[in-house]
MIVEXVEX-864601 format. One record per residue (C-alpha): residue number from 0; x negated, y, z negated. Coordinates in Angstrom, 3 decimals, decimal comma. Layout:
> NUM  X  Y  Z
...
END
This chain:
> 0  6,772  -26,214  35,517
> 1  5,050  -23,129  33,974
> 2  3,351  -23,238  30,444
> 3  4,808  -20,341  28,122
> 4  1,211  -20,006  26,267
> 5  -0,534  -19,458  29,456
> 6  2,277  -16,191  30,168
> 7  1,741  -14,740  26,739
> 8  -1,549  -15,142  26,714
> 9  -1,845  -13,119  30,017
> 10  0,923  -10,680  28,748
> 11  -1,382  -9,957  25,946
> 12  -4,285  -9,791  27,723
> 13  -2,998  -7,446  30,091
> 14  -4,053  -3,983  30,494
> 15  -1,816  -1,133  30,203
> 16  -2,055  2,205  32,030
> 17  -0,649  4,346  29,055
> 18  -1,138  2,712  25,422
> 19  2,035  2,647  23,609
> 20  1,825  3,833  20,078
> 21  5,030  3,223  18,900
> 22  5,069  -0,879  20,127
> 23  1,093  -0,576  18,643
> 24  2,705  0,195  15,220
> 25  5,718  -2,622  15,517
> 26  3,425  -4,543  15,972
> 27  1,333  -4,422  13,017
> 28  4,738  -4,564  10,871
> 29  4,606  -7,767  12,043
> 30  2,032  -8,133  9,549
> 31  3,884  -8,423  6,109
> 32  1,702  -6,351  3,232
> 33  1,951  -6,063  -0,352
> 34  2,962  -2,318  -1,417
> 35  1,002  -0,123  -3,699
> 36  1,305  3,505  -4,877
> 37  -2,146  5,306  -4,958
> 38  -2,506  7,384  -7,995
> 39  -4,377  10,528  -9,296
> 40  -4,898  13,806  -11,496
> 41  -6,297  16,682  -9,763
> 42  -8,964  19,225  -11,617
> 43  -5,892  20,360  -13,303
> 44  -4,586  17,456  -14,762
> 45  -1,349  16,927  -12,440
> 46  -0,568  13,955  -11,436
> 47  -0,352  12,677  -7,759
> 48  0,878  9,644  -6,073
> 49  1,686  7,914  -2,981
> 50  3,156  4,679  -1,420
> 51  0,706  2,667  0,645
> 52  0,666  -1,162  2,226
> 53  -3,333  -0,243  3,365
> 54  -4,610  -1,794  0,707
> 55  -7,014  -4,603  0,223
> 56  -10,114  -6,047  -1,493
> 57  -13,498  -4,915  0,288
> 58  -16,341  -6,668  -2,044
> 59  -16,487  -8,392  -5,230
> 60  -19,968  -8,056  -6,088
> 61  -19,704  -5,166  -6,243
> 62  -15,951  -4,597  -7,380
> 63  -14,783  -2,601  -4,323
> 64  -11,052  -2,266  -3,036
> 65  -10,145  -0,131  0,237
> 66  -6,978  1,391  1,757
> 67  -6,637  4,685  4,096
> 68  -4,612  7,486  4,085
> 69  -3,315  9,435  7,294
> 70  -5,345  13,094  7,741
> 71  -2,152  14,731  8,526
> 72  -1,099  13,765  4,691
> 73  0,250  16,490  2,606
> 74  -2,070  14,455  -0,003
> 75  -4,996  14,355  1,680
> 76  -6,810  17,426  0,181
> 77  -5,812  15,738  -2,948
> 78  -7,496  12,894  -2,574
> 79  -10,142  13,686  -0,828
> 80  -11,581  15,828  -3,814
> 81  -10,944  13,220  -6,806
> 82  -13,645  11,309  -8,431
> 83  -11,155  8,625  -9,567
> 84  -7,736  7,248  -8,797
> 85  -5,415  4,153  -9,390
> 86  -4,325  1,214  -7,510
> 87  -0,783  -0,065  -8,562
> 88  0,280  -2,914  -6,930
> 89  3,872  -2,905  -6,974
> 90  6,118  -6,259  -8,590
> 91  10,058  -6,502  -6,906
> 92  11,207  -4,365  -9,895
> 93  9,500  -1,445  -8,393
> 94  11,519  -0,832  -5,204
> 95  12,936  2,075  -6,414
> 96  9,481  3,452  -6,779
> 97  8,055  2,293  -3,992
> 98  10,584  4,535  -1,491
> 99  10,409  7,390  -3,775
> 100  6,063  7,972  -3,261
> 101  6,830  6,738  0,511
> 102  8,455  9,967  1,303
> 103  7,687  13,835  0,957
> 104  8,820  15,122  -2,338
> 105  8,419  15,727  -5,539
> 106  6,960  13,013  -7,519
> 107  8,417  11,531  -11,003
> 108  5,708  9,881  -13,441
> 109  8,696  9,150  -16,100
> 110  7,150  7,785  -19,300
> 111  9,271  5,045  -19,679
> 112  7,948  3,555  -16,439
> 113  4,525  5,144  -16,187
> 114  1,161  5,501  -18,376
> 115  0,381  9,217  -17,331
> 116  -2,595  9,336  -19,675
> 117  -5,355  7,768  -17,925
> 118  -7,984  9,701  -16,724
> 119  -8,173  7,768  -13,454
> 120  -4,062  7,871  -11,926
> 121  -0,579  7,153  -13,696
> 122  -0,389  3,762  -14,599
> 123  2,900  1,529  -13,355
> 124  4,440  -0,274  -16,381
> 125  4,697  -4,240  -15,681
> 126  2,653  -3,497  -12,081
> 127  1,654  -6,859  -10,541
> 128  -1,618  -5,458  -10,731
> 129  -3,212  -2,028  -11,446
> 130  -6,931  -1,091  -10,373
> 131  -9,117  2,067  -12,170
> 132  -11,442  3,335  -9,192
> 133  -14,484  5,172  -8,768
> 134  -14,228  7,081  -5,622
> 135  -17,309  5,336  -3,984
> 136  -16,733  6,377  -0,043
> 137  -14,371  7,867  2,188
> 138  -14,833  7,206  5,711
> 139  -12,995  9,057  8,459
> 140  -11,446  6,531  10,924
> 141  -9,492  7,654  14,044
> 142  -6,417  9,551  12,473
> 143  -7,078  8,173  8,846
> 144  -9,784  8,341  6,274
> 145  -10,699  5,329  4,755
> 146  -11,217  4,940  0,821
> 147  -13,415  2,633  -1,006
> 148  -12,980  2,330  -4,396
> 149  -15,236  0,774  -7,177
> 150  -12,812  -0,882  -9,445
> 151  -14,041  0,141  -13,283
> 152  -11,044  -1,823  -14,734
> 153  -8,161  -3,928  -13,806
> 154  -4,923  -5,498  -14,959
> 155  -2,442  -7,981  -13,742
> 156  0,858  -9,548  -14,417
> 157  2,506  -13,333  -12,905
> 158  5,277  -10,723  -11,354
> 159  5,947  -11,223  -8,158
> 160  5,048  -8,677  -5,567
> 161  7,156  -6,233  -3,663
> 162  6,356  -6,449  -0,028
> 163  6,541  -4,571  3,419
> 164  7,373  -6,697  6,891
> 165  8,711  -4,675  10,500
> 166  9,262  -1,664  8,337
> 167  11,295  -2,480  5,751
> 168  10,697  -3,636  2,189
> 169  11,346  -7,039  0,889
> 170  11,156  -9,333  -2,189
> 171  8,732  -12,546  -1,454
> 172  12,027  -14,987  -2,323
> 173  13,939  -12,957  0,559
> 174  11,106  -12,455  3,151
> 175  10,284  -16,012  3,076
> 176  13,843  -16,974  3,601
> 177  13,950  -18,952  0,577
> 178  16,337  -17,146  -1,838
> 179  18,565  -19,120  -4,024
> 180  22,410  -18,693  -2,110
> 181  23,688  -19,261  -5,216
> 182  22,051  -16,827  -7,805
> 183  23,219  -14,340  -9,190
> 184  26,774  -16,176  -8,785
> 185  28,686  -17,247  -12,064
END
């Protein structure tokens, strides 16, 4: 009789001759993330934005968040010139958001969903959270650069998040499989 850990685990430990980037990246989507859009106002004053699920806390003494951005990004000279920029955490309400900063575009700050006056990014109206950054470090890293952020302010909500699992976004009721079969139904 053969013992199914003992074949995964040498599955997974074996070595590959060519390494497959495409299976690399499913499997990290099998990581479920919370979703953010990245925020910012060039020298200018325009606003810039951009879905990402990179994000997460680095320190908090000091206040430091991180997430990365890929150097082939049509927003990476953006970025990589700001002093500040926002962290908006997105709640389920902000699907529609969410795919419109995942893709190349043009971007919409509407005012009666955004706060386009601070000095730091666009705020999200009723975000699950929103973070004000100093842009402490950037750090290449392989075919991203890595941003550090010192949080100067911060807000949150009791919303519940939007996430990202295998590609895909998801609310946390329907990724966890627990979703009411019944609501929404009169």
């Amino acid at each position: 009789m053969s013992d199914n850990r003992s074949t995964a685990a040498s599955a997974a430990a074996a070595p590959t001759s060519e390494f497959d980037a495409r299976g690399f990246r499913n499997a990290l989507g099998r990581f479920p993330t919370g979703v953010a859009i990245v925020t910012t106002r060039d020298a200018s004053g325009e606003s810039h934005g951009l879905t990402v699920n990179s994000f997460t806390s680095a320190s908090l003494d000091p206040p430091l968040i991180l997430w990365s951005l890929r150097n082939a990004s049509r927003m990476m000279p953006v970025f990589r010139e700001v002093e500040h920029f926002a962290v908006n955490l997105l709640a389920e309400e902000h699907l529609e958001e969410g795919r419109q900063f995942a893709v190349s575009g043009p971007r919409s700050f509407d005012a009666n969903k955004w706060l386009v006056s601070n000095e730091h990014g666009p705020l999200l109206i009723n975000a699950a959270a929103t973070f004000n950054c100093r842009a402490a470090t950037r750090l290449p890293a392989g075919d991203h650069m890595v941003f550090l952020g010192e949080v100067l302010t911060f807000s949150y909500s009791t919303s519940s998040p939007l996430l990202f699992h295998a590609g895909k976004f998801f609310e946390s009721d329907e990724l966890l499989g627990v979703r009411d079969p019944d609501a929404g139904k009169k």
